[in-house]
N, C-alpha and C positions, 0 to 999 in steps of 0.2 A: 341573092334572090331566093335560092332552098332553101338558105334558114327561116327567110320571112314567110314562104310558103307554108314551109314546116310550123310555124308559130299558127297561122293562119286557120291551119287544119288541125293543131292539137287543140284550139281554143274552140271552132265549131264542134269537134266532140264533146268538149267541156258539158257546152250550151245544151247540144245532144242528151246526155246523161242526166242533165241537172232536168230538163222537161221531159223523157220516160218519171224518170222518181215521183215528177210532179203528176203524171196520170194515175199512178199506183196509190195514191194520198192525195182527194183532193184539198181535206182539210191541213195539209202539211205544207207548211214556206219553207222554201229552200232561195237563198241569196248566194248569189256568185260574188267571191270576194274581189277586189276591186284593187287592195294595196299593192302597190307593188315596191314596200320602200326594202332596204336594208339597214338591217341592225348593228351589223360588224362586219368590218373585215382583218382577215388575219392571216399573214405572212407567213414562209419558213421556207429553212434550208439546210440539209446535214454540215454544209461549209462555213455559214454564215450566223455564230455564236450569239445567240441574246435574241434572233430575230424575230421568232416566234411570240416572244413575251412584247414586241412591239406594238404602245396604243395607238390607235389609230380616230380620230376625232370622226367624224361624221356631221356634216351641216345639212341636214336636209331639207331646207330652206332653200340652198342655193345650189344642193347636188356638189357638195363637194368631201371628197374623203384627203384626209390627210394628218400623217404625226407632228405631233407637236413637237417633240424633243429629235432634234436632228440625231443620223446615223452616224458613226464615224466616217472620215475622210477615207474615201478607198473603198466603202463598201461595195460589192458587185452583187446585185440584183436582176442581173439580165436576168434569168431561166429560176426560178421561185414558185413554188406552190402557193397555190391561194386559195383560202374558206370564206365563203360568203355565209354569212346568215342574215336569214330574211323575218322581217315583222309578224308575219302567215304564212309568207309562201309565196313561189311566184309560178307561175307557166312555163317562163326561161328566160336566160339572161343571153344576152347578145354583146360580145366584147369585140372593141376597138381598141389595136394596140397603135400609139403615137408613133413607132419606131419600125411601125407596116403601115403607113397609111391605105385606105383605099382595101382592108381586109378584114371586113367584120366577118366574126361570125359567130354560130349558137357554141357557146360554151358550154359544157358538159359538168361542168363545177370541178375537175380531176388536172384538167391539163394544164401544165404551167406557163404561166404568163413572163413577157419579161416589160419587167418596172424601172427599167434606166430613164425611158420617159413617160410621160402620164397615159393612165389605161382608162379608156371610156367604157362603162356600164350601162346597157338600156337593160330592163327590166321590165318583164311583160305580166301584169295580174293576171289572176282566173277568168277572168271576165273577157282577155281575149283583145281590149280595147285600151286600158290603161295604163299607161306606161312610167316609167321614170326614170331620168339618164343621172347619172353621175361620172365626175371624173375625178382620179383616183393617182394621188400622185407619192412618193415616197421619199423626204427631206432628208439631205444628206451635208453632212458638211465642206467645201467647196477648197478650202485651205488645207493647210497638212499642218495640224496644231505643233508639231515640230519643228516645223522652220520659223526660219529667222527672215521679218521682212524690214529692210532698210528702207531708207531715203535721206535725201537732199533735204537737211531741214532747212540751212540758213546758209544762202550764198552771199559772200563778201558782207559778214555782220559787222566787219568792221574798219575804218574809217580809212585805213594805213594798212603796209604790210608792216609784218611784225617779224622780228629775227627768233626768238622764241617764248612761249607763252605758258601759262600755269594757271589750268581753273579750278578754285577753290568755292566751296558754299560757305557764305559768313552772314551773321545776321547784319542789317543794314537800319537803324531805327526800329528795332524789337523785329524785323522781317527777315528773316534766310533769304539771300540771293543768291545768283552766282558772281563771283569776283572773279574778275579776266587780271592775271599781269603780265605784262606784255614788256617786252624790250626793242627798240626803234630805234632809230640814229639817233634820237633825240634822247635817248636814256630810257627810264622806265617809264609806264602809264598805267593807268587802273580802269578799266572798265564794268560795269556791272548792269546786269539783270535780273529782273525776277524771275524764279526759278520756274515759274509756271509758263514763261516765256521763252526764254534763250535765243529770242531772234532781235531783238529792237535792244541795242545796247545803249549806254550813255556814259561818259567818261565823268570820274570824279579826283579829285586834287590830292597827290598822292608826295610826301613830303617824308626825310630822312632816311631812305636808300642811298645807298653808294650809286655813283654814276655806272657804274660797269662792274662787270665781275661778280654778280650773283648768281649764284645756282637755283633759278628757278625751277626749273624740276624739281628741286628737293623741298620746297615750300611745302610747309607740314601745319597743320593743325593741330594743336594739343594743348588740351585743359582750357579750350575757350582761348588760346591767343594763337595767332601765325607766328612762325618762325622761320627764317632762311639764311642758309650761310653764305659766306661770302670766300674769293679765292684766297684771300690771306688769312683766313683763320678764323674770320668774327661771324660773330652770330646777331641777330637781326631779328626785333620781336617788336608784334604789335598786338595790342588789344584792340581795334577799333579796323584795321584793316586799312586803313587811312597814313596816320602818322606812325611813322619807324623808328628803333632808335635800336642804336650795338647795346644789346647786353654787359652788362656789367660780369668782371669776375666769374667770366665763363671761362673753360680752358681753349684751347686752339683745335676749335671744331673744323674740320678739314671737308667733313660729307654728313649731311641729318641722312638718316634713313629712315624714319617712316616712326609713327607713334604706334604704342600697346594701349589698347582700349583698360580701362581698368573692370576688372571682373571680381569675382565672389574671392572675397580673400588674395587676390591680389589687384593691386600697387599699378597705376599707369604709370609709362614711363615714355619720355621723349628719345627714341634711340640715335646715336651717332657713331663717330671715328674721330677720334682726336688725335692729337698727335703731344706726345711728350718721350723728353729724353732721345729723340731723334727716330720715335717707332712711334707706331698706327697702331690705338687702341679704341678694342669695343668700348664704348659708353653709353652712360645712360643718365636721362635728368627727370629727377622724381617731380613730386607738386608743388615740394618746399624750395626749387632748384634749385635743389642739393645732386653733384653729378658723383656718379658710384663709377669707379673703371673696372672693366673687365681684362678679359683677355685678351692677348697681340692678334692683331687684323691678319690671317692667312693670306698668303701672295695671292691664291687665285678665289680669294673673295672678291666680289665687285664693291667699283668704288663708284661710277658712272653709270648713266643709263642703262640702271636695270629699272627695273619694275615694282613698286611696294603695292603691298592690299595688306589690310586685317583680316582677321577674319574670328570666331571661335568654336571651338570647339571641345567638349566631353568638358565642358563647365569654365574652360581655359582662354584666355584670350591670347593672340599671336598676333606677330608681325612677318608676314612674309614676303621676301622678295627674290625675284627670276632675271637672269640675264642680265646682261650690262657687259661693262671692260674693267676689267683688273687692274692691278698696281704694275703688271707689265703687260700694259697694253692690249691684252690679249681680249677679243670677245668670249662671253660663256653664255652657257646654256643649262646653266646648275638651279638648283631650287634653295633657298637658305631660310630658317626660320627662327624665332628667338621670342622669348614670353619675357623677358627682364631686359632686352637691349645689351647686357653684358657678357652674355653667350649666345653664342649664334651656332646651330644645327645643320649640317649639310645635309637634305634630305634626297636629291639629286644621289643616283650610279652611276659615276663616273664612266664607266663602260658602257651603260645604254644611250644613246644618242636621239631624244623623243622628238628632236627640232634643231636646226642648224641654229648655233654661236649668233648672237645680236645682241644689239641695244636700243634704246627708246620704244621697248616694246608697250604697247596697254595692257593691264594687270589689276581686275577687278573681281569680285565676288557675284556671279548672275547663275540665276538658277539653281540655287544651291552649289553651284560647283564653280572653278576659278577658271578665269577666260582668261586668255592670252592671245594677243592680238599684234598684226604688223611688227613692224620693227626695223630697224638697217642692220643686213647680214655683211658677212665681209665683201670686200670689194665696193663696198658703197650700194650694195644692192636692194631695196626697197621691199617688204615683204607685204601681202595681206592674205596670209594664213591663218587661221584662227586653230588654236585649240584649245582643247578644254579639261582640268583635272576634276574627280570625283576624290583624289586620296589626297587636296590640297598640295602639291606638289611635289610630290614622289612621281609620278607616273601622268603622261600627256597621251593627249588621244587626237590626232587630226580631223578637226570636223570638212569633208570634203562634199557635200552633198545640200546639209538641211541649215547647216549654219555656215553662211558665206556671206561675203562682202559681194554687191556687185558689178558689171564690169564698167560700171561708172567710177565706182570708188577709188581713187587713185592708190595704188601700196605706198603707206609712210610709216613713220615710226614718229616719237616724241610728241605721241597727242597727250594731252588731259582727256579723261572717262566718269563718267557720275552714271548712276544706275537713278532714274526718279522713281517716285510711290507708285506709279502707273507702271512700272518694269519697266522705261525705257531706257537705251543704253545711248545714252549723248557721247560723240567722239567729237573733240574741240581740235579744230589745226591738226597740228602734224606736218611734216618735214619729207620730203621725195627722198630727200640724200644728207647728210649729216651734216652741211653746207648749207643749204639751201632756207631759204625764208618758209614761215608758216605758212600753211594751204589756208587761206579765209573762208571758211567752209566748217560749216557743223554738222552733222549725218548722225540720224537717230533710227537706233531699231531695237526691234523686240522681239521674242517670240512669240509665234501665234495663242499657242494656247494660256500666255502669260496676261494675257491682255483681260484691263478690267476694263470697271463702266465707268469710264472716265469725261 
């Protein structure tokens, strides 16, 4: 009620002064101005970097002030200086703060407001009578563009449980889909989706597999055809994704590990372990499936359930892979990489221990850097731990805060992973325990600030 008093009685002097001038000159007009709009408003804070260079829109149409480009996540606005400019000028502004209701008062243009929630403006012209309210609010962003937000994409997409599964993209009639293969008491099965989908599956006729004893895990992609070994030795290649058939005059491929993309001046190559002369060697099979052997497979190389991704880098294409179980038995938690399939690099120190020993871990390329996910550690115990390398596998970092699974997501290991064009990170199935039947369950997530206009 002072302030409005006050307002009251600065404006009848106004009127006061403006009719003395008028006795003194009768031939002279003097007009009280009447606008009472604002021109700008403009923020700031020693703490709060950029703030100040902040636009601020103005509709004054509808009285409403507000940025167009949201704040970052986090930003703290309570306590903020604030500059008003005005079109002429006003008598005085009267401010209502949302976060006090029920306590206007005459603002001084000096003291700080705080802008967590929206601030009401009345504005009084010279004229004592004319007023105009705005309200004044300041857009901030509401997520933490660093986290990672999951979900339930697709529960029981499929028809049966499945003993274990391997999702591959192949085109399907000139279309990339996704290819489900799955293994069932009934042998194996193919399922497939469009990729823009992954929830509505539909089973197609899948012919020339062994009844049992495939390593589906190890189903690789390379040069346009699938391939998969089998326990006895043989290898398994289709063009069509459909119809199978053993490779001819392959040697006795025991484990595929993973393809080399081919790069600038180098050679793609299908990488594996063969076994000749009663030892386990690196190999590799070019385009002409011509196979070059390397060197003897190290005892605590993995042979199972580790992890592959490509990846490249400083012009080089790679094959990497993490974790799995050795030739004796043993889980690891070493890093190995290889640009020709016939040598292989331990990149892993043996003495730093970045993550407990497992297998069927996920092992994809997101965000520029390499994810690692779940997995079965010893004892049969089920992980969903994430971490994450920047050095491609030298060195892991624990994401414990912004990149997490949630406590919905059951800990498994031995899923399939696709990253799509939108950065989403699909996680297919997955296993409780190294025993256990596939979880029917798809779970997609992304980082926030990954996110397009999709």
């Amino acid at each position: 009620m002072k302030n409005k008093i006050l307002l009251f009685i600065t404006g009848c002097i106004t009127l006061l002064l403006a009719s003395c001038l008028n006795s003194d000159d009768e031939n002279t007009d003097y007009t009280v101005i009447k606008d009472a709009q604002i021109r700008s408003l403009t923020l700031s804070h020693d703490s709060v970097s950029g703030l100040s260079s902040v636009k601020f829109t103005i509709d004054q149409l509808n009285g409403k002030i507000f940025n167009l480009d949201s704040l970052p996540y986090g930003t703290e606005i309570e306590k903020v200086s604030c500059k008003l400019t005005y079109v002429t000028g006003v008598l005085g502004t009267e401010v209502t703060m949302e976060v006090v209701p029920d306590s206007s008062f005459y603002w001084n243009g000096s003291d700080s407001l705080d802008f967590s929630k929206p601030v009401k403006f009345k504005t009084y012209a010279y004229d004592g009578v004319t007023t105009k309210t705005y309200t004044a609010w300041v857009n901030i962003h509401q997520v933490d563009p660093d986290s990672m937000v999951w979900e339930l994409y697709a529960n029981n997409p499929l028809p049966e449980a499945v003993e274990e599964q391997k999702v591959v993209v192949y085109p399907l009639n000139g279309t990339d889909e996704f290819f489900m293969y799955t293994q069932t008491a009934n042998g194996y099965q193919l399922y497939h989706s469009p990729i823009t989908d992954a929830k509505n599956w539909e089973a197609l006729s899948l012919t020339g597999l062994p009844s049992a004893d495939l390593a589906l895990s190890q189903m690789t992609l390379y040069n346009g055809k699938l391939y998969a070994p089998s326990a006895n030795g043989g290898l398994y290649g289709s063009e069509d994704g459909l119809s199978w058939s053993a490779i001819a005059n392959a040697p006795s491929v025991k484990y595929l590990l993973g393809a080399v993309a081919e790069g600038t001046n180098q050679a793609p190559v299908l990488s594996a372990i063969i076994e000749a002369e009663d030892n386990l060697y690196f190999a590799g099979m070019n385009k002409e499936q011509q196979w070059l052997q390397g060197s003897i497979v190290p005892e605590r190389f993995p042979l199972t359930g580790f992890g592959a991704a490509p990846y490249n880098n400083m012009y080089h294409e790679y094959l990497l892979i993490v974790g799995g179980r050795n030739s004796k038995d043993e889980l690891t938690n070493t890093a190995w990489a290889t640009m020709d399939g016939q040598r292989w690099a331990l990149l892993s120190d043996e003495k730093v221990s970045y993550f407990k020993p497992k297998e069927g871990i996920i092992l994809t390329k997101y965000d520029d850097k390499m994810f690692l996910a779940g997995g079965i550690e010893s004892g049969g115990k089920p992980s969903k731990e994430i971490y994450t390398s920047t050095d491609y596998g030298i060195t892991w970092s624990l994401q414990d805060t912004l990149i997490i699974f949630p406590s919905a997501y059951k800990a498994r290991g031995f899923s399939s992973v696709y990253v799509d064009n939108n950065n989403y990170m699909l996680i297919f199935g997955g296993k409780t325990s190294k025993d256990a039947k596939s979880v029917n369950e798809i779970w997609r997530g992304r980082i926030n600030r990954l996110a397009t206009k999709d």
